[in-house]
N, C-alpha and C positions, 0 to 999 in steps of 0.2 A: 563339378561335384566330384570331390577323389572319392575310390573305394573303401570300406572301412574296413577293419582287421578282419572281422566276421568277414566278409566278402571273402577277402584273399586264402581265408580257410582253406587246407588243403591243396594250394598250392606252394609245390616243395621245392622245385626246382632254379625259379627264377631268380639269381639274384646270389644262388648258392656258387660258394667258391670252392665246392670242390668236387665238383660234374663228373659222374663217370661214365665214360660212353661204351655203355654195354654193346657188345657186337651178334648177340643172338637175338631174332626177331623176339621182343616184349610188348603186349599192347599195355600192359601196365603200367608202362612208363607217360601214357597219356595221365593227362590231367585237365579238369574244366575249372570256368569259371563263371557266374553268373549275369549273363546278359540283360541288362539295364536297360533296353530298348525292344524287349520282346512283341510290343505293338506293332513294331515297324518292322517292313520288308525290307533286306539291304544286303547288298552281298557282302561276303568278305574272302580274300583270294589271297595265296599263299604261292607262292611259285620257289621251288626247291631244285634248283637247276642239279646240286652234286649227289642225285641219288644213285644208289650201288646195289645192287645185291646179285645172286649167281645163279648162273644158268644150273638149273638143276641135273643137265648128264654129261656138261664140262666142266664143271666147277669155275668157268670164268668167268671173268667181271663184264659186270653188264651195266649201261651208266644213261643214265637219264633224266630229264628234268620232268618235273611232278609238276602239275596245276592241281590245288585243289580249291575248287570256289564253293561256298556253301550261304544261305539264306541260316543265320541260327534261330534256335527256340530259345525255349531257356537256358539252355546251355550254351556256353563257348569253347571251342580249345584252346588250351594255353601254348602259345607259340615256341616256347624252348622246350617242352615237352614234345608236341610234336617233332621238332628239329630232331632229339633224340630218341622218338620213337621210328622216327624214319632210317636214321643212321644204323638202328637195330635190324636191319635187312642186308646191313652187310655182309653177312656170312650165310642170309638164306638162301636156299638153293629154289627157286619157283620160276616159272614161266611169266613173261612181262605181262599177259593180260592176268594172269592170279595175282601177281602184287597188287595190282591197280585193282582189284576186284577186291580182297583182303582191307587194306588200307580203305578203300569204302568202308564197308563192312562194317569195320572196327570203329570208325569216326560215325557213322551213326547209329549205332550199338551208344555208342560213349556218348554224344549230343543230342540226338535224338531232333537231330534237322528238320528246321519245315522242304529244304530241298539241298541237293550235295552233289557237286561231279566232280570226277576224277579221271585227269588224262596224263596219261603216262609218253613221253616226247624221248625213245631211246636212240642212243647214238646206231649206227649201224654199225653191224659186225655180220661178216661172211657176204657182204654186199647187201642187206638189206635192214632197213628200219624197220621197228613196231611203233606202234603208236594208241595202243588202245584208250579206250575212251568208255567211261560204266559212268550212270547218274540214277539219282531218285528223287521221288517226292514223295511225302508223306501222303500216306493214301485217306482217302476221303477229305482231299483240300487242292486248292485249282493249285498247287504245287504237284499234285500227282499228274495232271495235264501235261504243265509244262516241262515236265520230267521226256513224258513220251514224244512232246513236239519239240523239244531239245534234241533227243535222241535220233530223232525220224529224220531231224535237218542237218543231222551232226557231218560236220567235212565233207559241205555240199562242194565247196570250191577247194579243195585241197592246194594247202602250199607247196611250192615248190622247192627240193631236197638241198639246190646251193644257198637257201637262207639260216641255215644252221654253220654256228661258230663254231 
């Protein structure tokens, strides 16, 4: 069953040919779209391997790949939206667990998730990786459980540093 025009309402970006990739953090550059299966529980996972944005007392680049997996409600994100909402961190200056913390934030602010996590996988600089990890579940639903027994179990068996490319 395609979407109908009503559906696609408000969505600006996809499709447009003439994309500009604004370089200061905007969460308005999100946009949703209405999920056709909100009965069912089902993940859906984004993985953004070329994220950038700067350390806030060097100004230098900082690079990392994003997971963000989320359970939607009624809403969804729209995917070239995000793309360019993320790219919009290229000139922010924040520390790797505030991005990842923000970027929640913002996506469930805007979708309003039965549950959402967000891990941030930075490359290492000065000899050490971050890798923070923030999730939720909407509270008063066995999604706010699994939010804390996600978190409580989270990189029980941590990877090991030569498997990054």
């Amino acid at each position: 069953m395609s979407r109908t025009k009503e559906e696609l309402h408000g969505i600006t970006e996809l499709g447009s040919q003439h994309t500009v990739y604004g370089q200061d953090y905007d969460p308005g550059l999100l946009e949703t779209f209405v999920n056709k299966h909100p009965d069912r529980d089902y993940f859906v996972k984004f993985n953004c391997p070329e994220f950038t944005s700067l350390c806030p007392m060097t100004g230098q680049p900082d690079y990392a790949t994003i997971y963000i997996s989320y359970v939607p409600g009624e809403r969804m994100v729209e995917s070239k939206s995000l793309k360019l909402y993320l790219f919009s961190f290229r000139n922010h200056g924040d520390f790797h667990e505030d991005c990842v913390n923000v970027i929640m934030d913002d996506l469930v602010k805007l979708m309003e998730p039965k549950y959402i996590e967000v891990w941030g996988k930075f490359l290492p600089r000065g000899g050490i990786s971050i890798d923070p990890y923030c999730n939720y579940g909407k509270p008063g639903t066995p999604w706010q459980e699994v939010a804390w027994q996600r978190l409580s179990q989270h990189d029980l068996y941590p990877e090991k540093i030569n498997n990054r490319g």
